[in-house]
ChimeraX commands (.cxc) that place a marker at each C-alpha (Angstrom):
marker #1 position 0.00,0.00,0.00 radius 0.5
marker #1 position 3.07,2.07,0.57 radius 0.5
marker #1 position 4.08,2.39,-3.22 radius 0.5
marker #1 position 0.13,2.77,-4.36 radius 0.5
marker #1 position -0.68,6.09,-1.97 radius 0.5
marker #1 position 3.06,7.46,-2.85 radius 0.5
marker #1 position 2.36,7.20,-6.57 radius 0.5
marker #1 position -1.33,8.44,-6.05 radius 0.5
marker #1 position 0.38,11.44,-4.12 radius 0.5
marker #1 position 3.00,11.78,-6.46 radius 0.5
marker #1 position 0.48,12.33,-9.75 radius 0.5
marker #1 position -1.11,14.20,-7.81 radius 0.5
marker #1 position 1.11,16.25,-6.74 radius 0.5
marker #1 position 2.35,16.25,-10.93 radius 0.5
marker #1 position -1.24,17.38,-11.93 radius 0.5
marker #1 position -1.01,20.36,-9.05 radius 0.5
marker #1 position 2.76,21.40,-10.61 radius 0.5
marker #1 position 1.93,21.13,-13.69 radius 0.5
marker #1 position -1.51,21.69,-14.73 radius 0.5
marker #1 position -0.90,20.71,-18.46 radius 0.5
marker #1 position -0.54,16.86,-17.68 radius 0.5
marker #1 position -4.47,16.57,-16.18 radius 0.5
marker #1 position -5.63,14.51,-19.09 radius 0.5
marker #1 position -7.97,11.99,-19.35 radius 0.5
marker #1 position -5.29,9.58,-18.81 radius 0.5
marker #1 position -4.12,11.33,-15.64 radius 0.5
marker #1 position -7.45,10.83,-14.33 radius 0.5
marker #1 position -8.02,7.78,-14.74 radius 0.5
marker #1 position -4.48,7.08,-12.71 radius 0.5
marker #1 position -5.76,9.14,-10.20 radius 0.5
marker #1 position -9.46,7.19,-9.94 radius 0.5
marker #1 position -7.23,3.70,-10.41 radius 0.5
marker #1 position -4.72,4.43,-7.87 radius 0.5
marker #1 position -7.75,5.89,-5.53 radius 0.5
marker #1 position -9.51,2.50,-5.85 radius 0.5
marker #1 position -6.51,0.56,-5.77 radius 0.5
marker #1 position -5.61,1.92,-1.56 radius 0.5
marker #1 position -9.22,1.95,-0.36 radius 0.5
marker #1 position -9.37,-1.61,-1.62 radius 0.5
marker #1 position -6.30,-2.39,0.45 radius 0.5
marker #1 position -7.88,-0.49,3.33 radius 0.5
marker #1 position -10.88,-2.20,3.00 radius 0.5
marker #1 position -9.30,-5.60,3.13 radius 0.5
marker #1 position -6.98,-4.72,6.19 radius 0.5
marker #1 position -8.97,-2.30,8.53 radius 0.5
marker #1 position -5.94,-1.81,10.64 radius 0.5
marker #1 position -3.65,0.25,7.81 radius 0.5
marker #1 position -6.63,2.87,8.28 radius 0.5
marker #1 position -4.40,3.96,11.66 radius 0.5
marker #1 position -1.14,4.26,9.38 radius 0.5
marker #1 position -3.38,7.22,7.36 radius 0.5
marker #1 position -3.40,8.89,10.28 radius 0.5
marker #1 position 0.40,8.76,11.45 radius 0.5
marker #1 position 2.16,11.61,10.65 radius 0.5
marker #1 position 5.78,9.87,10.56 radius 0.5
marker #1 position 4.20,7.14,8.33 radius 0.5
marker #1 position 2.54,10.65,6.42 radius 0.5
marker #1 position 5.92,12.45,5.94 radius 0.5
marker #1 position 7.77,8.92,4.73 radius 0.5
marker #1 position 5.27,8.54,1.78 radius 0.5
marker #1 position 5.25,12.03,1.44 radius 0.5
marker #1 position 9.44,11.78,0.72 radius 0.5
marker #1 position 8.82,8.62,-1.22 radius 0.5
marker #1 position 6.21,11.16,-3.59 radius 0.5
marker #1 position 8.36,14.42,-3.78 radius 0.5
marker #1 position 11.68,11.76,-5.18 radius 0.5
marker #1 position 8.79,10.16,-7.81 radius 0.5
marker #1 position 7.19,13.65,-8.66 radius 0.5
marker #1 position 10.66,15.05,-9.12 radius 0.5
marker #1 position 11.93,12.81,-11.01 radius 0.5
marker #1 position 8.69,12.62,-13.78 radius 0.5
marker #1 position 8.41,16.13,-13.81 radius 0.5
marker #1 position 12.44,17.31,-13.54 radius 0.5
marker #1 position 10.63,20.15,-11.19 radius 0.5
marker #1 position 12.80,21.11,-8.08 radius 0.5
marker #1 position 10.69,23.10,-6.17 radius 0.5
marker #1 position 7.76,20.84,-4.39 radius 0.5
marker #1 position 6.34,21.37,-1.40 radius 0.5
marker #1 position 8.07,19.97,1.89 radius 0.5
marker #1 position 4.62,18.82,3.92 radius 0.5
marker #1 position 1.67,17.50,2.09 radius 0.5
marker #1 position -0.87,19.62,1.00 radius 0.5
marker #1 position -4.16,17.44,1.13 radius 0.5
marker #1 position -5.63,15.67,4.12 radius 0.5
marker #1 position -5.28,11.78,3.64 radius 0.5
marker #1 position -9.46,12.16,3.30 radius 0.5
marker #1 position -8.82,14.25,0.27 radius 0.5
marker #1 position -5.83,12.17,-1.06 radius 0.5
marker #1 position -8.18,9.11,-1.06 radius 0.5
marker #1 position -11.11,9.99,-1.93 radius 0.5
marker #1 position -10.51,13.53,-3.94 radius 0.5
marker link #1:1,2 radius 0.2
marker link #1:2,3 radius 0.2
marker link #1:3,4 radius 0.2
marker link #1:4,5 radius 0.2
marker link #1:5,6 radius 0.2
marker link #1:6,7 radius 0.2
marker link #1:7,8 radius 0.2
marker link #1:8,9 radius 0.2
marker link #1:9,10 radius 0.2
marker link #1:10,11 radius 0.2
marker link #1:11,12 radius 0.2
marker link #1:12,13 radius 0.2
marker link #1:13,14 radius 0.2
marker link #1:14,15 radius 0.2
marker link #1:15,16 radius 0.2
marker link #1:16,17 radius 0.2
marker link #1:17,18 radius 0.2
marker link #1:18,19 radius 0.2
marker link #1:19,20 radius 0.2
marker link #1:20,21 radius 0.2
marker link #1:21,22 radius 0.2
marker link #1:22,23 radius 0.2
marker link #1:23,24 radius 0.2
marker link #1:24,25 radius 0.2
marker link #1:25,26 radius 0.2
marker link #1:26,27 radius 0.2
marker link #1:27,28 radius 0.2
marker link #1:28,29 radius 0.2
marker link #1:29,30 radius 0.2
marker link #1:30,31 radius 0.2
marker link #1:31,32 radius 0.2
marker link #1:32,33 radius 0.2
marker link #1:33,34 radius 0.2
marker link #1:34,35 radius 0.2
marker link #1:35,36 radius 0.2
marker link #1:36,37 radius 0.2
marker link #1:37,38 radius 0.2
marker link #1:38,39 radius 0.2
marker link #1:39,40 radius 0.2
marker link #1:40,41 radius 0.2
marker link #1:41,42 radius 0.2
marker link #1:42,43 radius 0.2
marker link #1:43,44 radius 0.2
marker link #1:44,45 radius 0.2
marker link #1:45,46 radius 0.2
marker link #1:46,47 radius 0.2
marker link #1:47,48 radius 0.2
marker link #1:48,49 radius 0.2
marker link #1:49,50 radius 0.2
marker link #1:50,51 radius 0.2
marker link #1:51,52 radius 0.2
marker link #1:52,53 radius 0.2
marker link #1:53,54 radius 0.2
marker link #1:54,55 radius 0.2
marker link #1:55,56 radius 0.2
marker link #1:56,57 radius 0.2
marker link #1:57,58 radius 0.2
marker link #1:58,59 radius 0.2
marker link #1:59,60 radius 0.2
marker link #1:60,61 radius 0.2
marker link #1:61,62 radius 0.2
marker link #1:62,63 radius 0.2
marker link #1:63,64 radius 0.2
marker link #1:64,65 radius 0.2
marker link #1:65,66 radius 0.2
marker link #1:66,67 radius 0.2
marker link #1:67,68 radius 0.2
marker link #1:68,69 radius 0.2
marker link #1:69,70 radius 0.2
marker link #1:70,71 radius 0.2
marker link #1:71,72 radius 0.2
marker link #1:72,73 radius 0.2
marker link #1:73,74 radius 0.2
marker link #1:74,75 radius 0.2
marker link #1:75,76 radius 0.2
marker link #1:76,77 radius 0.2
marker link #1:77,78 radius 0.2
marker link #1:78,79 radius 0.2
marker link #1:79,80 radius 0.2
marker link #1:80,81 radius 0.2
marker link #1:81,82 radius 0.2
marker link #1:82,83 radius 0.2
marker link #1:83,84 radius 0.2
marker link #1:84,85 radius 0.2
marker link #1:85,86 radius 0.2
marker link #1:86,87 radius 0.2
marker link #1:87,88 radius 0.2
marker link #1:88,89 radius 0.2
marker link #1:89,90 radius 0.2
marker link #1:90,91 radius 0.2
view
């Protein structure tokens, strides 16, 4: 569940830096990648307490701002999250 939520943040965080790339296509990551973590949350009720850890927040958060660097070459991101983990999952 790790890599899913730090790729969902991380095209997220691509669409927010760079407006051009919200296709069709990047929606339908977005709506996938959505899915794909409130399946896994669904499955195992107790990762719903990791959504709410901020250590276990500002790891995936890293994990995003290294992915969304590298796909976008961009260099300035923001250093905390700027969505809730409601809003990340659920838009």
């Amino acid at each position: 569940m790790l890599d899913q939520i730090s790729d969902l943040l991380a095209t997220l965080l691509e669409g927010r830096a760079q407006p051009s790339r919200r296709d069709a296509a990047w929606e339908v990551s977005v709506r996938q990648l959505r899915t794909a973590v409130r399946h896994q949350v669904a499955l195992n009720p107790g990762l719903a307490n990791l959504l709410d850890d901020p250590d276990w927040c500002a790891e995936i958060w890293a994990d995003a701002i290294a992915l969304a660097a590298d796909e976008t070459g961009l260099g300035t991101l923001p250093d905390a999250c700027p969505w809730s983990m409601h809003h990340v999952l659920n838009g």
